[in-house]
N, C-alpha and C positions, 0 to 999 in steps of 0.2 A: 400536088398533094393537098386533103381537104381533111377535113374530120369536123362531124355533127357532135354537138355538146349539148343535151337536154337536163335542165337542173329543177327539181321542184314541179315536176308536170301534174297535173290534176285535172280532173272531169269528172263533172256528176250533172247526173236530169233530175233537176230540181233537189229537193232534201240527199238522192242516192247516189254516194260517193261512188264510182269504176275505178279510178284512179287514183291513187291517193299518197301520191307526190316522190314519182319516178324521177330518178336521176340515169342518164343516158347516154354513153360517148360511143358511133360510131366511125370506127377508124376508117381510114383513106383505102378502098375496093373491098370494103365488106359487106353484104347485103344482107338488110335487118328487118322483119317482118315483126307486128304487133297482131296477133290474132287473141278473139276472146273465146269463150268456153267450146263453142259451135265449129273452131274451126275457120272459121270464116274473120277477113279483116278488115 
């Protein structure tokens, strides 16, 4: 049994924030995808 725990996550290219401070628990056999406006991840 595992589980992923993302707290506070953030990304930006230079001054432009994308993320702005995701919290994230993927439990044990669940698959979790991040895609942005495009579709695309």
């Amino acid at each position: 049994m595992a589980e992923l725990q993302l707290k506070g996550v953030r990304k930006s290219f230079q001054n432009f924030e994308v993320i702005h401070g995701v919290d994230l628990t993927v439990e044990d056999g669940s698959f979790t995808v991040f895609v942005g406006p495009s579709g695309c991840g």
